[in-house]
N, C-alpha and C positions, 0 to 999 in steps of 0.2 A: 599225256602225262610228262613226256621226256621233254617236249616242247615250251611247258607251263612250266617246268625246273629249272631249264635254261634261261626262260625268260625270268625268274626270279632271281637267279643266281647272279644273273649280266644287271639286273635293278639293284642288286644290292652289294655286288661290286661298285657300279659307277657310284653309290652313296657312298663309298671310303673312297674309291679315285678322284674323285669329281673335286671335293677342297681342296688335295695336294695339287691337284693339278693347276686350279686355280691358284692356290698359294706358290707355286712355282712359276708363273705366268708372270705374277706381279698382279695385285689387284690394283686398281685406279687410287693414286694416292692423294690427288687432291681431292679426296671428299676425306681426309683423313686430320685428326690435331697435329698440329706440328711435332709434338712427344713423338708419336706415330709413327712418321715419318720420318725422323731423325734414325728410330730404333730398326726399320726395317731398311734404311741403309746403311745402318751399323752392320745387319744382319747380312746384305751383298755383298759389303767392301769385305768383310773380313773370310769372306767364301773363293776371294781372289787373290794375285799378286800381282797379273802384269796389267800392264793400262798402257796408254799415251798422256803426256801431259804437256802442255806447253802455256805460256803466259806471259806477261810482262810485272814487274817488280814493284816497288815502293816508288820507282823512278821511273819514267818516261824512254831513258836512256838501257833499261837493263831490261832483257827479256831470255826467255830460255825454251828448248824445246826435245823432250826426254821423250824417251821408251825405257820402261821401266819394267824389269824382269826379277822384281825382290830388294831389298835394299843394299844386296852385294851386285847388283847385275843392275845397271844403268849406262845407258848410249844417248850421245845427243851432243847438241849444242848451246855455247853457253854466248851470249851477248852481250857486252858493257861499251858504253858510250858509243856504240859502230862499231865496234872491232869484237868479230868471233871467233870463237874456241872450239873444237870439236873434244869431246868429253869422256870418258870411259872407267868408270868402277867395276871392275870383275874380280875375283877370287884372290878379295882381300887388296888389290894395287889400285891404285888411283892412276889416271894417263891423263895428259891435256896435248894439244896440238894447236901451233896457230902463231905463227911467231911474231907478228902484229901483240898478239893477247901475251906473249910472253913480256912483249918490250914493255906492253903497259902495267902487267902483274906483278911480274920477278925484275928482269933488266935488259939492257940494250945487250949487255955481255950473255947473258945465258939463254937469250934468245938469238944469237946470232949463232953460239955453239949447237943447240938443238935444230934451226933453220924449219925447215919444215914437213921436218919426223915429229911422233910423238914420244913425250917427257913422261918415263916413268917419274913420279912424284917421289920422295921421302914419305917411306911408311907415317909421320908423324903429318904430313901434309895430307896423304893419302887419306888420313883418319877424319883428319879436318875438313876433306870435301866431301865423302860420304856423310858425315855429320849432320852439313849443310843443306844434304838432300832428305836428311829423315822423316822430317815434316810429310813426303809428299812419297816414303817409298817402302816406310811400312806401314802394309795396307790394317794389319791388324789391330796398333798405334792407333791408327788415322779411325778406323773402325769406333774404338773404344771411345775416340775422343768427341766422336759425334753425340754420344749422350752426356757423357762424364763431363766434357771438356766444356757444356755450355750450360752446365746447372748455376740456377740461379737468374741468367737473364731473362729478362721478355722477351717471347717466340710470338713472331708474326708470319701468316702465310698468306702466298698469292701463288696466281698464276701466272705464266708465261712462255716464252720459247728462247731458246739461244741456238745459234746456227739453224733454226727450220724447225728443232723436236720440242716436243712440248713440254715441262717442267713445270714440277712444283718447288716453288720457292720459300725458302725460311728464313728469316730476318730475323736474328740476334745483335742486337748495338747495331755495331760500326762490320757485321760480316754478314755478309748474304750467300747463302748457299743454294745452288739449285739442283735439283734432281732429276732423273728421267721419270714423269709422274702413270707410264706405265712398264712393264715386262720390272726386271728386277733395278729397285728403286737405286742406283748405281751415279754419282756424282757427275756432273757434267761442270758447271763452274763455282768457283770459288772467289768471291767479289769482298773484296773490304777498302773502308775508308780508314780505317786508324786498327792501330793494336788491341785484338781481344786480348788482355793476358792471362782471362784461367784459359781458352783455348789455345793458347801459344805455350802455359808452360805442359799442359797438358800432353802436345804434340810432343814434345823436345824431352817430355819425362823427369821434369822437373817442378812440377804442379808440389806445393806447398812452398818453394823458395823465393827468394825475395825477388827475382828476376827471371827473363828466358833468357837462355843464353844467344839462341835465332828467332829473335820474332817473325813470327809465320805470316800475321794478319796486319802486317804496319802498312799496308798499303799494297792495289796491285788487284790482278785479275789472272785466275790462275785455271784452264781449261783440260777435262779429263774427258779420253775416248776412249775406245776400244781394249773394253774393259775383256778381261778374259780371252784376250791374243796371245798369237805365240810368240815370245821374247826373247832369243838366244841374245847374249853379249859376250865376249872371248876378247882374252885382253890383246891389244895390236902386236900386228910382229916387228920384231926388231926393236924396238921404242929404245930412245936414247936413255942413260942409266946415268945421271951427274954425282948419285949416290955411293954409287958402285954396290949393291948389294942385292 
């Protein structure tokens, strides 16, 4: 009798565990509609904050490579025409480093005073490089816009791999999104030939206006890994202050 209880109670357990566990697993999302697919990695990203991301631009010449710990905590490097920047957003201050990138950003003169310490920015710069990165660093944003941000186009899916894992992909216009098509449906690349603009003003939180202020998808290939790593970023010591504040 004690035997026949247990074995009921352990069958009728795993009948409530058994879906969660599956649905925390990730079920196989290419046999799913792109709707689908979209909302269940709406459903990952927004369960996160930190990630990797790295990619190349609109341009051939510009490329970038971040660890991202929230949209106040970003480390990395920034790339334009050959000449790199080392990068840092923490608690509210913006840093850039690189006195190559200063001469060609800012000038010969305030890249020669800086040398090659890092440039606390001007709060109002600092506001402006964060800005630039929101597209890609709030996950929740990013989350929302994967449904919101692409009503209205034609959704097309396939399959495929990028670096070696296997993905389902969703073709909206001119942006291609791929996913991890099993464990939790979590972005891997972000591929576009021209500007979506409801998902650019959507990204940038300006969806109903005449414009984005950062187009996200004008071009470029934009790669996301190790989603739900540990991310510290601390702003540098010493960092040169031209502000004084």
């Amino acid at each position: 009798m004690l035997r026949s209880s247990v074995r009921a109670c352990s069958t009728a357990v795993c009948a409530v565990l058994l879906p969660l566990l599956i649905a925390a697993c990730g079920a196989d999302e290419s046999a799913k509609l792109p709707t689908q697919v979209l909302q269940d990695a709406s459903t990952a990203t927004k369960a996160v904050s930190t990630y990797h991301v790295y990619g190349t631009g609109a341009t051939s010449t510009s490329s970038f490579d971040l660890h991202i710990g929230g949209p106040d905590a970003v480390s990395g490097t920034l790339t334009e025409s050959g000449v790199t920047a080392g990068v840092i957003i923490a608690k509210g201050a913006g840093y850039l480093k690189g006195k190559a990138y200063l001469e060609q950003a800012a000038s010969p003169q305030i890249a020669s005073l800086v040398g090659d310490s890092w440039l606390k920015l001007p709060a109002s710069s600092a506001a402006d490089l964060a800005q630039s990165f929101v597209a890609i660093t709030n996950t929740k944003q990013l989350a929302g816009c994967l449904v919101t941000g692409l009503n209205g186009l034609t959704l097309e899916k396939s399959t495929g791999t990028v670096n070696g894992q296997p993905v389902v992909v969703v073709q909206a216009g001119a942006l291609s999104l791929s996913f991890a098509s099993s464990g939790p449906t979590y972005l891997v690349r972000v591929k576009s030939t021209a500007a979506v603009p409801s998902f650019d003003d959507c990204l940038n939180g300006t969806t109903g206006s005449s414009s984005s202020s950062q187009p996200a998808t004008s071009g470029g290939t934009v790669n996301f890994d190790s989603w739900g790593s540990s991310v510290s970023v601390t702003p540098p010591p010493n960092p040169v202050n031209l502000a004084g504040g």
